[in-house]
N, C-alpha and C positions, 0 to 999 in steps of 0.2 A: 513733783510727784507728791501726790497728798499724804498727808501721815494716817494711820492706822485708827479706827476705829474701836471704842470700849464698848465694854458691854453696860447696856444699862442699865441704871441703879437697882432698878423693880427687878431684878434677875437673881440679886443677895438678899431679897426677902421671906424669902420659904419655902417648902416642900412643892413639888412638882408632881406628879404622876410620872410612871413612866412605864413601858411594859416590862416585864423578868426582875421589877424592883430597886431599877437603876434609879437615884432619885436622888441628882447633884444639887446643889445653892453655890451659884458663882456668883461673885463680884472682881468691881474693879478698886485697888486700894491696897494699903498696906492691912488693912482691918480684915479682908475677902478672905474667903474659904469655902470649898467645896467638900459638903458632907455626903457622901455614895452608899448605897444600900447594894451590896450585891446582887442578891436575890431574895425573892418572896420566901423559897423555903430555905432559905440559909441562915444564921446569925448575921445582925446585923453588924454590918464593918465599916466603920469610918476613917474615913481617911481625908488629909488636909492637902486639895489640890485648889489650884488658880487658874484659872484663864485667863489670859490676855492675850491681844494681840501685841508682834511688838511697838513699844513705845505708846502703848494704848493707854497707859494710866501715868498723867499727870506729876501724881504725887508719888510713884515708887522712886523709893531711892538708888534703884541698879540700872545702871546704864545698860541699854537693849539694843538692839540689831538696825529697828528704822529701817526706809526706805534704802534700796542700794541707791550709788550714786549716779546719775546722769550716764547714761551710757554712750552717747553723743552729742555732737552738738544740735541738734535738733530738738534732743528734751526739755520738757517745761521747767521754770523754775519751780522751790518747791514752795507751796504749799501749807499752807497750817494746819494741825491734827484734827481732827473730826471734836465734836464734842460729845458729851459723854452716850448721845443718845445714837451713836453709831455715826456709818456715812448716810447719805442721802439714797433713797431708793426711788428707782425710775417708775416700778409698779410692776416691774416682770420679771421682780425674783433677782435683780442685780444690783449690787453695789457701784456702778461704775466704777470700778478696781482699775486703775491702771496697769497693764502689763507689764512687769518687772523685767521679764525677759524672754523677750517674744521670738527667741530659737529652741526655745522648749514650751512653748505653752499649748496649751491644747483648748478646745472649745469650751467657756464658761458654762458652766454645771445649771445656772439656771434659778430656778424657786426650789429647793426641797419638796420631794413629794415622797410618797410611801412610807411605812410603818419603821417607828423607833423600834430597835430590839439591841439585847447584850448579847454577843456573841459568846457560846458555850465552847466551844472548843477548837484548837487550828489546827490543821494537815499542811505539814511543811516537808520537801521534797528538794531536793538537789537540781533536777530534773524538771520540767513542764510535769505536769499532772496532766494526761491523757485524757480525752475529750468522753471516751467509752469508761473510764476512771469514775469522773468527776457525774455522770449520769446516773452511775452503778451509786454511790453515794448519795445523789438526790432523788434516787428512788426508795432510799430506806425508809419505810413509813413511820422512824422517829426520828427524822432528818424534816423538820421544817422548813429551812432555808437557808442559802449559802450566800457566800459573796468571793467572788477569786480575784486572786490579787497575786502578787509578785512581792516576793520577798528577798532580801540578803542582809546580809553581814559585813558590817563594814566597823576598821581597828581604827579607834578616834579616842589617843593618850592614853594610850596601854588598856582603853577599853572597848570595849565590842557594841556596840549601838546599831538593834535592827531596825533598817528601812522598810519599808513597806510602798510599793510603790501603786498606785491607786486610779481607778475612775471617781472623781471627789462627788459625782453627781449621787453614786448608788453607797459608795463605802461610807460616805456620812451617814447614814441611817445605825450605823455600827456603832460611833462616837456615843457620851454622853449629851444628854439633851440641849442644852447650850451649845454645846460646842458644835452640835448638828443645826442648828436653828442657824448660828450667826453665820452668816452669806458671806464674808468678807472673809472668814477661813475658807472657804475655797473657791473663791475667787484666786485668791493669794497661787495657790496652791496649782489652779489648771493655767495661771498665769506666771509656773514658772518658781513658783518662791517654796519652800517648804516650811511645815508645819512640825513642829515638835513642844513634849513635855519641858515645860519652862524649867524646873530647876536643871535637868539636862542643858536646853539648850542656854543657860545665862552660864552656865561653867565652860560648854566648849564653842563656846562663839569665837572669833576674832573680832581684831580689832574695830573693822567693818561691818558686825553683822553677818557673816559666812562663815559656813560649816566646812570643816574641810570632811568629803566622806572617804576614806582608806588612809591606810596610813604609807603607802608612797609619797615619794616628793612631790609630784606632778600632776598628786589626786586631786579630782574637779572637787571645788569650791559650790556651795548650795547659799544664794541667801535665804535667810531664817526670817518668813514673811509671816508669821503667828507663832505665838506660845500658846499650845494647847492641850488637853489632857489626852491619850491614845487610848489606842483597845488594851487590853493587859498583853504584853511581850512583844509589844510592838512603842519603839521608841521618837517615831518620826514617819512625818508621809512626805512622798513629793507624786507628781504623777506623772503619767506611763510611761511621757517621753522621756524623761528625767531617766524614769528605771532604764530606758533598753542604755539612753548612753554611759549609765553607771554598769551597767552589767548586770543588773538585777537578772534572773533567770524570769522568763517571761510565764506568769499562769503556773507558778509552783507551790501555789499556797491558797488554802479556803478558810474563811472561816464560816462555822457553822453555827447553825443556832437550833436547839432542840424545843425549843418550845415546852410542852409538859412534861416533859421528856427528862429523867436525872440525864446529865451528861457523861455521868462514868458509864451505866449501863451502854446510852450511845457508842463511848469511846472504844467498848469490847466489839461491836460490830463493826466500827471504821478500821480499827486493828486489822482484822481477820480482810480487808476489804483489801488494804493496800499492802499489808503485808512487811516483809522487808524494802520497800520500797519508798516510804515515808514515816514520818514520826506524828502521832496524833497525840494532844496533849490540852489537857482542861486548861480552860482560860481563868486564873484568878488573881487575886493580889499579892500570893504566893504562889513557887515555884509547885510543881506536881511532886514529892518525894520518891525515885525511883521508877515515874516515866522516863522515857526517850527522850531525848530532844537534838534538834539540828543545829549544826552550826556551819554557815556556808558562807564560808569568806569569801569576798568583794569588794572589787575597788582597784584594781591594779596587777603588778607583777609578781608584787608580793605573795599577795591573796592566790595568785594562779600558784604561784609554785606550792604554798602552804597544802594546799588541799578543803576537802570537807570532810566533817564527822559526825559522828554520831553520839551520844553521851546520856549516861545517867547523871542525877543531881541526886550527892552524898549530902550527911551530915556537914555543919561547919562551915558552910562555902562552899564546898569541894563539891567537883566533878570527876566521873570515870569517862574518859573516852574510850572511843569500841576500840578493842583490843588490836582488831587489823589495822586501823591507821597506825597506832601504835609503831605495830612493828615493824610500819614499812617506812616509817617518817620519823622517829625519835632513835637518838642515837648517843651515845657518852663515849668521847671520844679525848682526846689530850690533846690542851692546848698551849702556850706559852705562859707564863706569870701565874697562870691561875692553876696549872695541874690539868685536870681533868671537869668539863663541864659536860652536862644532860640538855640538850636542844635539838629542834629540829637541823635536817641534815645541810637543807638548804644554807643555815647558818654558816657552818664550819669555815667553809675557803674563804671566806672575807672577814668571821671574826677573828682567823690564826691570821691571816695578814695585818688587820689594824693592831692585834695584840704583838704579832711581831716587830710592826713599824714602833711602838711605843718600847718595846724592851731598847732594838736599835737607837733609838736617841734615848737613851740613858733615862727614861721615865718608870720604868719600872718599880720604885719604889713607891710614883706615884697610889699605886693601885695595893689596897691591903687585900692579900688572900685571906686574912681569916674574916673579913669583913665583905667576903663576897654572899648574896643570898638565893642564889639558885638563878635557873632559866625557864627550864620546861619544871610547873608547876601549876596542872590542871585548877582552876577554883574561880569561882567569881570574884569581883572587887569586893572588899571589904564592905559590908553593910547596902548592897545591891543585890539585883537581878543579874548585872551586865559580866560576861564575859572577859577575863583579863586575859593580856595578849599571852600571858604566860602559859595559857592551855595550850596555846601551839606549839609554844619552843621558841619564839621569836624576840623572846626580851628576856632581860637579866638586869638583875639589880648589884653596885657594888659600892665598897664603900661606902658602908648604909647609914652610922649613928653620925656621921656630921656629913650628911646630907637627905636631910627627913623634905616632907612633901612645906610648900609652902616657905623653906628658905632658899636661900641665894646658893648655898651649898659650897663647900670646901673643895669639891674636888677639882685638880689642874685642869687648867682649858685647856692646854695643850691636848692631852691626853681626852678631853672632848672634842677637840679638832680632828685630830686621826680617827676617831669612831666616828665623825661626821663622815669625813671624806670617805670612809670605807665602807657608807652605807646603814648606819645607826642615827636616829631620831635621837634627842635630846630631849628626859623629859625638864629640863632644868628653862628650855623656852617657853613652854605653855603657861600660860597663863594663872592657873594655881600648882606652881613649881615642883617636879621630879625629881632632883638631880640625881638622886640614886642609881636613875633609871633610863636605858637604853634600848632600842628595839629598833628591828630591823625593815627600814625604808624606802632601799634600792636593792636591786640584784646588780652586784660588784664582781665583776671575773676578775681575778685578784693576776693571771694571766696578761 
């Protein structure tokens, strides 16, 4: 299978046009850097992003994803990488991309046609967005143009990373300019592989190249076929078929593009459109301060039992979730060793079982109560966008000063064995090290 495509040199040499003032410079290299203009009438925001596909450049020093391996014996051997000036084009708009995995792939996208634009704002929904919906919205005469897509939520190492799941033919037009032009991102993409933001996806890859999306044991694996830069609050694409098997909710999210149009004024009209029914919320490099926003777990047993909600974004990191999930899903309740902990409810029977199993075999000193740091604690990750699993209730830190992120950590495997077996993720496996940090990955009848 052939190796990945870069982008060519002439691509990190200057300012581009583009329409709404989007106006990246990518290369490939440890040198490359994508400068963005948000908008025409915005301040200008720069920002330091890269495109690559993976394995596309040479000279980087981070080992990347690559082609998956041979999925039978019938597959080619591989292959050498492309050179710098891309793959080879037939003349009809294709990369000859090989199929990474052809039980998900969908029909190659093609030549790019139709107009670059930034998308202004997204309507995200729990729910499909109804068909008489989504009209009443592109009939508002400061409603330019939409694109509907499928969106969720899915928990990858105590953080929340949204999928977006896509037609790569029409939703490229959305991307940045490069990243819409290069054929060989969605190629990747209708052939099965998914596309995500490189420093994302270099932290949560495996060892292979594949993403795990939810945080169940048993959640499907995605290989990671481009590092590329996304729309703002969208973390990764794969496409359609991808979503229905992930669970994506099908057709519950638009973005929209306003064209002359401010986008807040747009946003008081989409409000009053959709009502309590969806969250509408400006697209930028920052979070909206005291819009709505969705959060619709995805991915497993987990994610079903957890629920969806709805949330303001506070000062500090912090979020409020809507009050009614609140009170029908978080609960402080008493438990073994630790006294009394604040988590979702679902937790309870299989965390007093593994914290019972560990008092019973005489481990209990393992674990310091005064060194335990909470469960349910609404907020994003420290210096993100992304969702920590802690807004749900689903993870808990203990034992915090001798076991910080990035060591091997002090605390008993023992006492990490029984929180395995009884249904808690280890962050002490992943790859830039948790051990603090536990979060729940099966549904356990303790029964």
């Amino acid at each position: 299978m052939s190796g990945p495509a870069s982008l060519p040199r002439a691509a990190a040499t200057g300012w581009q046009a583009r329409p709404r003032g989007r106006v990246p410079t990518l290369g490939c290299g440890r040198g490359s850097t994508m400068t963005r203009v948000r908008r025409l009438r915005a301040a200008v925001v720069a920002t330091l992003l890269s495109l690559a596909l993976a394995t596309g450049c040479s000279d980087d020093p981070v080992g990347s994803a690559g082609d998956p391996p041979p999925s039978g014996p019938s597959a080619p051997a591989s292959e050498p990488p492309a050179d710098d000036q891309g793959t080879d084009d037939p003349g009809d708009g294709s990369t000859a991309v090989p199929v990474a995995d052809p039980e998900h792939a969908v029909d190659p996208p093609g030549k790019r046609t139709g107009t670059l634009v930034g998308p202004d704002l997204r309507i995200y929904s729990k729910e499909p967005l109804g068909d008489e919906l989504v009209e009443r919205i592109t009939g508002n005469r400061r409603v330019e143009r939409v694109e509907r897509i499928s969106l969720g939520d899915f928990g990858v190492q105590n953080g929340v990373i949204t999928v977006a799941a896509v037609d790569p033919a029409t939703y490229r037009n959305y991307a940045v300019r490069e990243a819409a032009e290069l054929q060989e991102i969605w190629d990747r993409v209708a052939g099965g592989e998914l596309a995500i933001d490189k420093a994302l996806g270099r932290r949560l890859q495996d060892g292979d190249g594949y993403l795990k999306l939810g945080n169940d044991k048993d959640a499907a694996r995605v290989h990671i076929g481009a590092f590329a830069p996304q729309v703002p609050q969208v973390d990764a694409v794969v496409n359609e078929k991808w979503g229905q098997e992930l669970g994506i909710g099908t057709g519950n999210a638009l973005l929209v593009y306003t064209g002359i149009h401010s986008p807040r004024d747009v946003r008081k009209d989409l409000v009053r459109l959709v009502g309590d029914d969806a969250s509408v919320t400006i697209l930028g490099p920052n979070l909206d301060p005291g819009a709505t926003q969705t959060a619709v777990l995805t991915g497993g047993s987990v994610a079903d039992a957890v629920g969806t909600f709805r949330y303001t974004v506070l000062e500090a990191g912090r979020i409020a979730p809507e009050q009614s999930w609140v009170d029908a899903n978080i609960r402080t309740e008493p438990v073994p060793i630790l006294g009394t902990m604040t988590c979702h409810r679902v937790v309870f029977p299989q965390l007093r079982a593994a914290l019972l199993e560990i008092e019973q075999r005489g481990l209990a000193d393992e674990i310091n109560v005064e060194e335990y740091a909470g469960c349910f604690y609404p907020r994003f990750i420290a210096g993100s966008q992304q969702l920590s699993l802690h807004s749900f209730g689903i993870a808990f830190d203990i034992n915090v000063p001798g076991n910080q992120r990035g060591t091997v950590g002090e605390i008993d495997r023992d006492v990490v064995s029984i929180f395995k077996r009884w249904g808690f993720a280890w962050g002490g496996d992943w790859g830039y090290t948790d051990p603090m940090h536990f979060e729940m990955n099966a549904i356990v009848d303790p029964e």
